[in-house]
Steps between C-alpha positions, in 0.01 A plus 500: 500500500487549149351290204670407235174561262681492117583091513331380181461154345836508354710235545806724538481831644755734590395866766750783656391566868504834712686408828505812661763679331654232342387226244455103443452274212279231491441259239189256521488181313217229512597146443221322328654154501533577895198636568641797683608870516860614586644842532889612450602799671810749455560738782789697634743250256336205635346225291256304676367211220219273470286580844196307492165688510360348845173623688540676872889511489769724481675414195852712567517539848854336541630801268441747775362739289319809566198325318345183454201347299180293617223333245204419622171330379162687407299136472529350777668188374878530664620408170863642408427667148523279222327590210670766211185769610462464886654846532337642187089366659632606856519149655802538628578907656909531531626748741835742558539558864648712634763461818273646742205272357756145518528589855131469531454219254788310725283605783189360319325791531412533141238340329538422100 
């Protein structure tokens, strides 16, 4: 499991990710008049839009990728990120996985 540690208090953010040998695109974008965080993501030609940031959940796990992505919350609170800086204070952790690690997270044998 790796953390995504450079998500600042941008409201539109764009990263390249190391997938083994191969590489994904993900653009981040924070809605203020929503309240909420959403990612885009480019991999292998495909264009997934608009996936809601959402605590404890695999977010692309219908894709059947060789990767998926988890947030999870630092306070306590259960709340699903939505302020411009919960990444940025580290409120809200958000996670790459692995395929070996969504196996276990399906399993619920990892902890956030």
């Amino acid at each position: 499991m790796r953390k995504l540690t450079n998500i600042e208090d941008k409201a539109i953010q764009e990263f390249v990710l190391k997938i083994g040998a191969e590489e994904a695109n993900i653009q981040f974008r924070f809605y203020p008049t929503l309240q909420a965080w959403y990612f885009t993501l480019e991999f292998r030609g495909i264009i997934i839009n608009n996936v809601k940031i959402s605590l404890g959940v695999l977010h692309i796990n219908s894709y059947n990728f060789p990767f998926d992505f988890v947030a999870g919350d630092t306070s306590g609170l259960g709340i699903d990120p939505f302020k411009i800086d919960d990444f940025q204070i580290g409120r809200i952790n958000f996670y790459l996985l692995t395929a070996e690690e969504i196996a276990d997270y399906r399993g619920f044998n990892v902890r956030i």
